[in-house]
C-alpha positions in Angstrom: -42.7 1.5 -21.2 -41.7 5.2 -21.9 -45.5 6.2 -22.2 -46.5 4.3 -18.6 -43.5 6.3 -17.2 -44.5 9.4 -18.3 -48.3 9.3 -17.3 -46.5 8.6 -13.6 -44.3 11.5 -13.5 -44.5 14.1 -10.3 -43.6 17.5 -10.1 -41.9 18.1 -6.9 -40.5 21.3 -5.1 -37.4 21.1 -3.7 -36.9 23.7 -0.5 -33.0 23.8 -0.7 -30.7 27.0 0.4 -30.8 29.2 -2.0 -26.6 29.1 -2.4 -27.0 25.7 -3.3 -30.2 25.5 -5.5 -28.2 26.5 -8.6 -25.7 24.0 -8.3 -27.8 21.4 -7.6 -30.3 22.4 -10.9 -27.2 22.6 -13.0 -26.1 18.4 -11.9 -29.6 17.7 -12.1 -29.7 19.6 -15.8 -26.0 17.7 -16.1 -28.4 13.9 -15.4 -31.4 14.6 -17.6 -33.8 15.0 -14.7 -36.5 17.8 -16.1 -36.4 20.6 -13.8 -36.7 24.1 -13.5 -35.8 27.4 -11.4 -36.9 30.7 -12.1 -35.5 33.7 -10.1 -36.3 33.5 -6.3 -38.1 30.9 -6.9 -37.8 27.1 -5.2 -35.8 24.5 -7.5 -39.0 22.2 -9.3 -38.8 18.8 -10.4 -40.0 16.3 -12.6 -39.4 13.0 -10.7 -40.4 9.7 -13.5 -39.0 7.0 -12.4 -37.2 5.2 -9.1 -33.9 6.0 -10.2 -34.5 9.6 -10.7 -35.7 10.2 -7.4 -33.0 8.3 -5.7 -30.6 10.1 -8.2 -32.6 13.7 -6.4 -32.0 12.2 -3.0 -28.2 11.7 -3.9 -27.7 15.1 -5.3 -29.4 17.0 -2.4 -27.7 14.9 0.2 -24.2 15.9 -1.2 -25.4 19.8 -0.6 -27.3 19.4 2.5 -26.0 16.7 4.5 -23.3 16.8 6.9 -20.0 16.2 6.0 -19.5 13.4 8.5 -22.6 11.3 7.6 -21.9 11.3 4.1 -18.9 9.9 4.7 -20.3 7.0 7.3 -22.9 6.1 4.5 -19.6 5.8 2.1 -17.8 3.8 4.7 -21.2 1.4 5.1 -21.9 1.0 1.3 -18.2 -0.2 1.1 -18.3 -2.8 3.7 -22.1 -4.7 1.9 -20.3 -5.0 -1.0 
């Protein structure tokens, strides 16, 4: 399963504020998603499975998103379960 997984692996570029770009590379570094960011350079990532690009959507919505929403997304994930 590993070797399928890896032969469907995408690099992606991330356009992010550059304020934010480090943090967000460190917790992706911190989740074992392969990515990298050279100086003034946009954040690139290795996305290789579903739950690594969901886990990329939730890490750039915490930076990017408005407070507000995020919390109405929390609020709406409590009340499925």
């Amino acid at each position: 399963m590993q070797s399928f997984l890896s032969q469907i692996a995408q690099t992606y570029v991330v356009e992010i504020n550059w304020l934010d770009r480090w943090q967000v590379y460190q917790r992706l570094q911190e989740l074992e998603i392969p990515c990298w960011c050279e100086a003034n350079q946009p954040l690139t990532v290795e996305i290789n499975s579903p739950a690594a690009a969901v886990q990329l959507w939730s890490v750039t919505q915490q930076f990017t998103a408005v407070r507000q929403d995020l919390i109405s997304t929390l609020k709406r994930s409590w009340q499925i379960h």
